[in-house]
N, CA, C and O atoms as a GROMACS GRO file, in nm:
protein
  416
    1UNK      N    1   6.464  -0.367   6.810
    1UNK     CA    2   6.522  -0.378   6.941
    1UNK      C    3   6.498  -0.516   7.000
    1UNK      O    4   6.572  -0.551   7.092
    2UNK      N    5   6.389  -0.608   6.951
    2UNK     CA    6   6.360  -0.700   6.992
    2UNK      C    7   6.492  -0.818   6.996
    2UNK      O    8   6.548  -0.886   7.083
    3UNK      N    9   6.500  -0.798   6.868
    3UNK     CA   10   6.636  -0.885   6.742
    3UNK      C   11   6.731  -0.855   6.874
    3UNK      O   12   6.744  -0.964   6.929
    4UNK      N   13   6.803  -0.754   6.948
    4UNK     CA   14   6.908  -0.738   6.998
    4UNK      C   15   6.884  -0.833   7.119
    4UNK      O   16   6.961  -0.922   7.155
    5UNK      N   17   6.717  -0.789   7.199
    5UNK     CA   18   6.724  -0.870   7.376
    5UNK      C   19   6.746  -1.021   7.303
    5UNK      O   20   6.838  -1.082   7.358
    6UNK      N   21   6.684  -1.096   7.191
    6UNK     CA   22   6.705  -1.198   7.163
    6UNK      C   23   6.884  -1.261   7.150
    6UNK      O   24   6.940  -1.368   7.174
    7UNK      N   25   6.919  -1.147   7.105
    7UNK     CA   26   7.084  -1.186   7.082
    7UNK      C   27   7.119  -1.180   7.251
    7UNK      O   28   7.207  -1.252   7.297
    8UNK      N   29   7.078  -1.131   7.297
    8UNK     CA   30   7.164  -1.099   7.421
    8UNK      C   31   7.091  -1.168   7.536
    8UNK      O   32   7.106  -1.138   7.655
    9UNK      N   33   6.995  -1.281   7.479
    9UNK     CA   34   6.932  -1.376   7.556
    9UNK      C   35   7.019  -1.504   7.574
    9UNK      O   36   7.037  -1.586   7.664
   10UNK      N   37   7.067  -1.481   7.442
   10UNK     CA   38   7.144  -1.581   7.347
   10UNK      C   39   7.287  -1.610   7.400
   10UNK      O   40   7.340  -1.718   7.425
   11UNK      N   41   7.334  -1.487   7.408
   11UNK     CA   42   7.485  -1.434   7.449
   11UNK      C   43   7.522  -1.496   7.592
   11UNK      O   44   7.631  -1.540   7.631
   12UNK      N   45   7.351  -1.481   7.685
   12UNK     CA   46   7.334  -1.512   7.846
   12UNK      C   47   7.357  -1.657   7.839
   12UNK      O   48   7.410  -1.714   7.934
   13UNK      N   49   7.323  -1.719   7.737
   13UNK     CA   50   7.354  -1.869   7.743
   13UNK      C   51   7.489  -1.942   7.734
   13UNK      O   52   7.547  -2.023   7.807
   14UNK      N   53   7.517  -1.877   7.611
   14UNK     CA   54   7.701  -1.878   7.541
   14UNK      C   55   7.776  -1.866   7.721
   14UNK      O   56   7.837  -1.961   7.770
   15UNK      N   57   7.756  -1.745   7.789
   15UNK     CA   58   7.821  -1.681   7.831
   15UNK      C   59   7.825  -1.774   8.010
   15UNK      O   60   7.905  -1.763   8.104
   16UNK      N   61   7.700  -1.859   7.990
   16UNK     CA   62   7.632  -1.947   8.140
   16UNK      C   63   7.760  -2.098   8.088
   16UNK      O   64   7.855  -2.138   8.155
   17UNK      N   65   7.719  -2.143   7.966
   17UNK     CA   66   7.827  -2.268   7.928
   17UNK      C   67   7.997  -2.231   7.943
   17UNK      O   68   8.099  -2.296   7.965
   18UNK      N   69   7.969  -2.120   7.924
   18UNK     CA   70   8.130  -2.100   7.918
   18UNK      C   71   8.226  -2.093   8.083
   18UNK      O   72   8.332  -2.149   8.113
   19UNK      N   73   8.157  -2.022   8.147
   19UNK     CA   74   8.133  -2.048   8.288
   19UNK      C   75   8.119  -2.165   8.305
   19UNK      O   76   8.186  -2.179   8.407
   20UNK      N   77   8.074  -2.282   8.276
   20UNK     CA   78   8.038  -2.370   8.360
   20UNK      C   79   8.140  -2.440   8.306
   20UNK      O   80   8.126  -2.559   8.332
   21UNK      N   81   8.261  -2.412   8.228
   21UNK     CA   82   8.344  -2.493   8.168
   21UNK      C   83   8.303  -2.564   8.050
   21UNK      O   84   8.375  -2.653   8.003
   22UNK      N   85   8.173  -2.526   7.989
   22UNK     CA   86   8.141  -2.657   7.873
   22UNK      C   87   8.208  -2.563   7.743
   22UNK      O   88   8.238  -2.628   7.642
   23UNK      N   89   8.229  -2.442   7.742
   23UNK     CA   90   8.293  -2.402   7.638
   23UNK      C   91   8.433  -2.362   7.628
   23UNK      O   92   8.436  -2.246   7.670
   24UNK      N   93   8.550  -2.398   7.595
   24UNK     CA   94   8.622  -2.304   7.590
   24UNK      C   95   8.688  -2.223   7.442
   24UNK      O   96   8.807  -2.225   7.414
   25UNK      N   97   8.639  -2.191   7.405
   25UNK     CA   98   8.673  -2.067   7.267
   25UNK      C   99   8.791  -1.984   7.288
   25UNK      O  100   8.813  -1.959   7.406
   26UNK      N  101   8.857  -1.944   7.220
   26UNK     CA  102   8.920  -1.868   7.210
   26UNK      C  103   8.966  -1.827   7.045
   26UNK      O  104   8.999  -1.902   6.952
   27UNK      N  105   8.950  -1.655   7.052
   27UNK     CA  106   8.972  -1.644   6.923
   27UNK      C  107   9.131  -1.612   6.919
   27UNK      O  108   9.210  -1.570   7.003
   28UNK      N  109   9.141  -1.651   6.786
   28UNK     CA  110   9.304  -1.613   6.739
   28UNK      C  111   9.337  -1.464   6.778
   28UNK      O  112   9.257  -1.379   6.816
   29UNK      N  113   9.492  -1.452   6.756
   29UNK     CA  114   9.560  -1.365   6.810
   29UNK      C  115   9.630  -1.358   6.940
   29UNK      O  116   9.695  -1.460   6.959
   30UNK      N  117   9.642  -1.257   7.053
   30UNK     CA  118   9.656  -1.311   7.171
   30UNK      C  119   9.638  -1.391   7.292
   30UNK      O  120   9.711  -1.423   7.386
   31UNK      N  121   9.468  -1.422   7.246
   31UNK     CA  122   9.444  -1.568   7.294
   31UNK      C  123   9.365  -1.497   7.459
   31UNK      O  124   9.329  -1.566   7.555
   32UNK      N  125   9.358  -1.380   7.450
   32UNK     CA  126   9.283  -1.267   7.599
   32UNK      C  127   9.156  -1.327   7.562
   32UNK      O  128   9.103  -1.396   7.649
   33UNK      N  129   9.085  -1.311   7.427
   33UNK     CA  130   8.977  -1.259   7.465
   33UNK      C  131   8.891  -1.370   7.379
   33UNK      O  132   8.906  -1.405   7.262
   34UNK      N  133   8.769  -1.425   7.503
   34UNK     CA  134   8.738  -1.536   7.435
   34UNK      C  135   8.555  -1.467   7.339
   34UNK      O  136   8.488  -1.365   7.325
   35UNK      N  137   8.556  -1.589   7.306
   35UNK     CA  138   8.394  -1.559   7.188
   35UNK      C  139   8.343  -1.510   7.266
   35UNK      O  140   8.380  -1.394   7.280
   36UNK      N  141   8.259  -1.546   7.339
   36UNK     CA  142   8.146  -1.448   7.447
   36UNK      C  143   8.209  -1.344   7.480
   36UNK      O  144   8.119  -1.260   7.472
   37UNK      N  145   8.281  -1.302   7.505
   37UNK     CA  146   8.383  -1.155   7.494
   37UNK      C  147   8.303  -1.082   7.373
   37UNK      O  148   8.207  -1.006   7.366
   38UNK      N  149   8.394  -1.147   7.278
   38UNK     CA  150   8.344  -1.126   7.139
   38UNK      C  151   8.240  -1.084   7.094
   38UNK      O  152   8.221  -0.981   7.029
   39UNK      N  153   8.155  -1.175   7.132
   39UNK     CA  154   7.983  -1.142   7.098
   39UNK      C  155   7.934  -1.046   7.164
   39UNK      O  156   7.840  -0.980   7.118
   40UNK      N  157   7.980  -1.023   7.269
   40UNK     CA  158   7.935  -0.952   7.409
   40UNK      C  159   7.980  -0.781   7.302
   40UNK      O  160   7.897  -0.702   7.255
   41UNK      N  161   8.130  -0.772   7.294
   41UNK     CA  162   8.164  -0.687   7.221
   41UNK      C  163   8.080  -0.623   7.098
   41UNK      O  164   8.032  -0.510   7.104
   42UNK      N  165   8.067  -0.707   6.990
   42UNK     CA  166   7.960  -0.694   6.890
   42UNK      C  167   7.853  -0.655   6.924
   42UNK      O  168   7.813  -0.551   6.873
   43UNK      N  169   7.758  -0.733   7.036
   43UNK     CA  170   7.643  -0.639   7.094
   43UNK      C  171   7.623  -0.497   7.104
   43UNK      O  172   7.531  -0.430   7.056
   44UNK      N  173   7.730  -0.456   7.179
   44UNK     CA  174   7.760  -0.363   7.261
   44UNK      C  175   7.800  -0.223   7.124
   44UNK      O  176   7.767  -0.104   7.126
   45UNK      N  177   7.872  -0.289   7.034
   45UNK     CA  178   7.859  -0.198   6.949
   45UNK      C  179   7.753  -0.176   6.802
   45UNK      O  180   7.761  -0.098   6.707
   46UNK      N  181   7.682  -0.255   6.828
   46UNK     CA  182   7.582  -0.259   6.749
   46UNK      C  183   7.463  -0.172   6.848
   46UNK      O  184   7.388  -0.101   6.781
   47UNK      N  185   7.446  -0.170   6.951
   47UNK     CA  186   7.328  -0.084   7.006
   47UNK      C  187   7.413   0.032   7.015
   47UNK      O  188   7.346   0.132   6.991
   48UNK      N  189   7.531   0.058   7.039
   48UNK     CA  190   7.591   0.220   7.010
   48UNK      C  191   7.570   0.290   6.875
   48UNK      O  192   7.534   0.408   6.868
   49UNK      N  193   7.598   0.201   6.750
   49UNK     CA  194   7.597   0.222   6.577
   49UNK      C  195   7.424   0.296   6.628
   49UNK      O  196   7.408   0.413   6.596
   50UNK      N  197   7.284   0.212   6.717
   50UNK     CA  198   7.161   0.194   6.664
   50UNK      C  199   7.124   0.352   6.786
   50UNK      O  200   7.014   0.406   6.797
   51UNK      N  201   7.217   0.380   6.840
   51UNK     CA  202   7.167   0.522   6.966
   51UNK      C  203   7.239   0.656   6.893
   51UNK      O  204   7.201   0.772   6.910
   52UNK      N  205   7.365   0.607   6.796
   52UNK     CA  206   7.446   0.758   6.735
   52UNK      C  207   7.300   0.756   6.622
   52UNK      O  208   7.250   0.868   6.628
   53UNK      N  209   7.240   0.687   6.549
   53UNK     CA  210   7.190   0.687   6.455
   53UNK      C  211   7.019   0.772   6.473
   53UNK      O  212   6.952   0.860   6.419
   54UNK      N  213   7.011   0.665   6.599
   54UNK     CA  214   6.848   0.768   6.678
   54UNK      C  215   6.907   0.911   6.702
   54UNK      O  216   6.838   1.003   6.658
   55UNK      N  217   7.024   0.944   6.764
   55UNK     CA  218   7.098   1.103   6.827
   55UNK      C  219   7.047   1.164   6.698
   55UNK      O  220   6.949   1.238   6.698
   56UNK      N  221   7.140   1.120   6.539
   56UNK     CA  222   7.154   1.169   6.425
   56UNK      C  223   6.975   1.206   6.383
   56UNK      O  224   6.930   1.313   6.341
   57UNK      N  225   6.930   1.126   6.401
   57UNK     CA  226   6.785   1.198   6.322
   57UNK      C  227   6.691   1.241   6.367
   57UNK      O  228   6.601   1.309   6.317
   58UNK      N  229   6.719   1.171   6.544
   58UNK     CA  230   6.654   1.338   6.622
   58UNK      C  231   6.725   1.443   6.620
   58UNK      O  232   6.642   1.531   6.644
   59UNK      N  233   6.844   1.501   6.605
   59UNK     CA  234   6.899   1.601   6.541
   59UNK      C  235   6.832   1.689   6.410
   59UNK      O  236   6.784   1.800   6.387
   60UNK      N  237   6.855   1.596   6.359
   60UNK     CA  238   6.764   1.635   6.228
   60UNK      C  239   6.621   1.688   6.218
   60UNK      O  240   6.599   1.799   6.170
   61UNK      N  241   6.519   1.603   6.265
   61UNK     CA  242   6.440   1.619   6.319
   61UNK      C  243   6.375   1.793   6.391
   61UNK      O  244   6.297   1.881   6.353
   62UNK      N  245   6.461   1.767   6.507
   62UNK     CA  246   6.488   1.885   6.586
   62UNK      C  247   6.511   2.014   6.491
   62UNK      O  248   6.472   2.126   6.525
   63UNK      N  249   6.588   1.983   6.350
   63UNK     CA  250   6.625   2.080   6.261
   63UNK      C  251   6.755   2.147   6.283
   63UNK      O  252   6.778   2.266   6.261
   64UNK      N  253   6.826   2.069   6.323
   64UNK     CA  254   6.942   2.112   6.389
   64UNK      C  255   7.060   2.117   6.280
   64UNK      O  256   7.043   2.055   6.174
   65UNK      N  257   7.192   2.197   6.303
   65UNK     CA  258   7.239   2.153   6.120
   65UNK      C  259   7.337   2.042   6.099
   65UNK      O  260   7.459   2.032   6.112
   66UNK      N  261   7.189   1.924   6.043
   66UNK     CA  262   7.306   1.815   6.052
   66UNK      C  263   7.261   1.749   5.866
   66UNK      O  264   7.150   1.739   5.813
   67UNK      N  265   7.366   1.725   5.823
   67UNK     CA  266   7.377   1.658   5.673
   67UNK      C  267   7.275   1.506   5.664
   67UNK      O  268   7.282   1.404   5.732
   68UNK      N  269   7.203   1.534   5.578
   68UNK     CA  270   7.088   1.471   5.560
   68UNK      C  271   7.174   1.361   5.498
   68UNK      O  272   7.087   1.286   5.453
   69UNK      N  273   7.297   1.303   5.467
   69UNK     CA  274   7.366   1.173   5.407
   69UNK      C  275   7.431   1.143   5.514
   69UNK      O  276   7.478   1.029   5.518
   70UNK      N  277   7.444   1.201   5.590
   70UNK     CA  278   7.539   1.158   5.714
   70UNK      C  279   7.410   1.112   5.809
   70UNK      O  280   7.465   1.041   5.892
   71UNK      N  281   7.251   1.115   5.844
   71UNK     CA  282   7.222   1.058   5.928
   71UNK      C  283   7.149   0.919   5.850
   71UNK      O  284   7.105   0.815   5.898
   72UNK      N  285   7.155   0.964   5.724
   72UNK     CA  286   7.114   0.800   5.631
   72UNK      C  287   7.205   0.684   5.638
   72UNK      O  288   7.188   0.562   5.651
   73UNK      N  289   7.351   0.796   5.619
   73UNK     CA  290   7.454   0.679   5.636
   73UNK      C  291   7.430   0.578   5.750
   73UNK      O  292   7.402   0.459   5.750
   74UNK      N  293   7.457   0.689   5.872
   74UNK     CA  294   7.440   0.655   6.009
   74UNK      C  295   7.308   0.511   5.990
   74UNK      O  296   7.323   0.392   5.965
   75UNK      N  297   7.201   0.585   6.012
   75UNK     CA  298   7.091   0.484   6.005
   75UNK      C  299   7.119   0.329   5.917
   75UNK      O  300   7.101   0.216   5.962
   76UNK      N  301   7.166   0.368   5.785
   76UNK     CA  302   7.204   0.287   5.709
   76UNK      C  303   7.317   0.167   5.761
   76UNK      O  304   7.285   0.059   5.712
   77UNK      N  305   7.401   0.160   5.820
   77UNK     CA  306   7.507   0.150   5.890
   77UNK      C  307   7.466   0.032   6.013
   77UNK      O  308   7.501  -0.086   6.018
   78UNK      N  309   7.384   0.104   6.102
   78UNK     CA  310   7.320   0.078   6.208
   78UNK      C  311   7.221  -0.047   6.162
   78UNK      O  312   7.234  -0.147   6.233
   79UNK      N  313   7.149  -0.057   6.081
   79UNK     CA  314   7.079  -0.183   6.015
   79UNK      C  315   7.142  -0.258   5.969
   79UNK      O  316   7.114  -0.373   6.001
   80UNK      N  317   7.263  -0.240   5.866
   80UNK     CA  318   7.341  -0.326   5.817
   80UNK      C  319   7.396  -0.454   5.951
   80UNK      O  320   7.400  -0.577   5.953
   81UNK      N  321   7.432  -0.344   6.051
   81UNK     CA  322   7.519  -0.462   6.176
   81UNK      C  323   7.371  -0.472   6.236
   81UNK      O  324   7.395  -0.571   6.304
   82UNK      N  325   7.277  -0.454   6.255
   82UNK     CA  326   7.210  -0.538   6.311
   82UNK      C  327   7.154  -0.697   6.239
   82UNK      O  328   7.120  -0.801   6.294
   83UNK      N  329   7.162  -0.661   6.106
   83UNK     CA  330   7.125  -0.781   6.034
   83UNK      C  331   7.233  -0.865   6.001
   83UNK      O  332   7.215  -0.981   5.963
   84UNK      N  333   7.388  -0.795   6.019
   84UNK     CA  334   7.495  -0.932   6.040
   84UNK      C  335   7.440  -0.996   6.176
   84UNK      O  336   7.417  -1.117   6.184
   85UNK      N  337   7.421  -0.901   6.292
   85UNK     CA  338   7.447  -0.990   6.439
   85UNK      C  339   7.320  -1.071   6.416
   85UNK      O  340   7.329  -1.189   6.451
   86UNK      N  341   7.218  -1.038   6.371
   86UNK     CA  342   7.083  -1.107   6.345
   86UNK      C  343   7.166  -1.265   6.314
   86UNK      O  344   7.168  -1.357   6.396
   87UNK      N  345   7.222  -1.266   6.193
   87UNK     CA  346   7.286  -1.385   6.068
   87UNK      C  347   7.416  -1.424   6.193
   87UNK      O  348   7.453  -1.541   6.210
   88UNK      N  349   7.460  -1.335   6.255
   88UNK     CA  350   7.548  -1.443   6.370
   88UNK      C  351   7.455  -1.530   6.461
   88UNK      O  352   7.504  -1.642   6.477
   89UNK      N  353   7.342  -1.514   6.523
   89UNK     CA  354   7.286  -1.515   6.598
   89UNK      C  355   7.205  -1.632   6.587
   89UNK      O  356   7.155  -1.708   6.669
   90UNK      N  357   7.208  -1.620   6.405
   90UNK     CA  358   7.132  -1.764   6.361
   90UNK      C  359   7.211  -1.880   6.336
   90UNK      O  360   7.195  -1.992   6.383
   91UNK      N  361   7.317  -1.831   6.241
   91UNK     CA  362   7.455  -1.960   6.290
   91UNK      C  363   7.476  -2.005   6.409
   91UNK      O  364   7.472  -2.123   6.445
   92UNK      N  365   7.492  -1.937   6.454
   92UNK     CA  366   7.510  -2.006   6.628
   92UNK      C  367   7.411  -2.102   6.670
   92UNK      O  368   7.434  -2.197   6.745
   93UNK      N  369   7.299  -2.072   6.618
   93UNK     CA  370   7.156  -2.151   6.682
   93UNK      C  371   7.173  -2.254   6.562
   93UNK      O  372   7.143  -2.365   6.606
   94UNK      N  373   7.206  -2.260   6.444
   94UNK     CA  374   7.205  -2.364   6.360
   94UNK      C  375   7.309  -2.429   6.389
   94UNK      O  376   7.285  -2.548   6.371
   95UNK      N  377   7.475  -2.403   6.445
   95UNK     CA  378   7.545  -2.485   6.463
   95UNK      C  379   7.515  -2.527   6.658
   95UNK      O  380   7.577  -2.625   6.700
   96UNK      N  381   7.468  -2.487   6.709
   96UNK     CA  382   7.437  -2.575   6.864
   96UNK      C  383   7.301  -2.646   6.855
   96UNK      O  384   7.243  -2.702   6.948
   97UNK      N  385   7.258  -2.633   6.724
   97UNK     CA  386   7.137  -2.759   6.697
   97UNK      C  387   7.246  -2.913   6.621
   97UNK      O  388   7.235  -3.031   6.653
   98UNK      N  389   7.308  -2.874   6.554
   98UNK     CA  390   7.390  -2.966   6.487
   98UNK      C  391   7.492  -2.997   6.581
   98UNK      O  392   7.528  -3.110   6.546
   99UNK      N  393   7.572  -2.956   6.697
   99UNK     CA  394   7.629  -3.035   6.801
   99UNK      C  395   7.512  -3.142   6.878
   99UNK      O  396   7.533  -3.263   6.891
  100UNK      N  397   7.361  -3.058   6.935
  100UNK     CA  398   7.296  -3.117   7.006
  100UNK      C  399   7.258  -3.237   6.912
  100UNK      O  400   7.266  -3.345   6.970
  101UNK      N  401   7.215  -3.245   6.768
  101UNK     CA  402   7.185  -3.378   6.664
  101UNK      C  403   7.292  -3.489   6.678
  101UNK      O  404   7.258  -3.607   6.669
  102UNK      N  405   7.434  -3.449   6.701
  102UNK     CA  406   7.532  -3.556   6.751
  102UNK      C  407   7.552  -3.595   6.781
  102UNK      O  408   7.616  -3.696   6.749
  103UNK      N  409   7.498  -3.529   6.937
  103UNK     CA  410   7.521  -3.609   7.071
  103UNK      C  411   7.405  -3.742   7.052
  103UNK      O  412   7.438  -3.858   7.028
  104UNK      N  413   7.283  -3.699   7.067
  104UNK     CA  414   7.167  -3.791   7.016
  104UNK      C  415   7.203  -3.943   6.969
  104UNK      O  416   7.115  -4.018   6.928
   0.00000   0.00000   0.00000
């Protein structure tokens, strides 16, 4: 849970530059919805993947009748996207170290 306030410490920053005009992103397609959107989005469903997954095995737990591959999946699932947003989280910090080395 730590990994996530850090992303979403992270996100508070993205999300302060972009506001202030120093960013403007936009991802392809219709051109609505910019990166901090984005990331904001990804967050948001990565702590939902990490609360169906806690539901699923306190279920289980509880002894309730729930399929012992379906709350592994779940769980399984739920780690996988936390360790992409982890690996987004670090690109980002490796490429706004390599803008800040430029300016220099």
């Amino acid at each position: 849970m730590a990994a996530i306030g850090a992303v979403g410490s992270g996100l508070g920053a993205v999300r302060a530059a972009q506001d202030a005009g120093a960013i403007q992103l936009r991802l392809g397609g219709t051109g609505d919805t910019s990166f901090g959107d984005t990331l904001q989005g990804f967050l948001h469903e990565v702590s939902s993947m990490r609360a169906e997954a806690n539901d699923a095995i306190g279920a289980f737990v509880r002894g309730e009748p729930v399929e012992i591959h379906q709350v592994m999946a779940a769980a399984e699932e739920a780690g996988i996207a936390l360790d992409m947003l982890i690996e987004i989280r670090n690109k980002l910090a490796d490429a706004y170290r390599a803008v800040m080395q430029m300016q220099s």
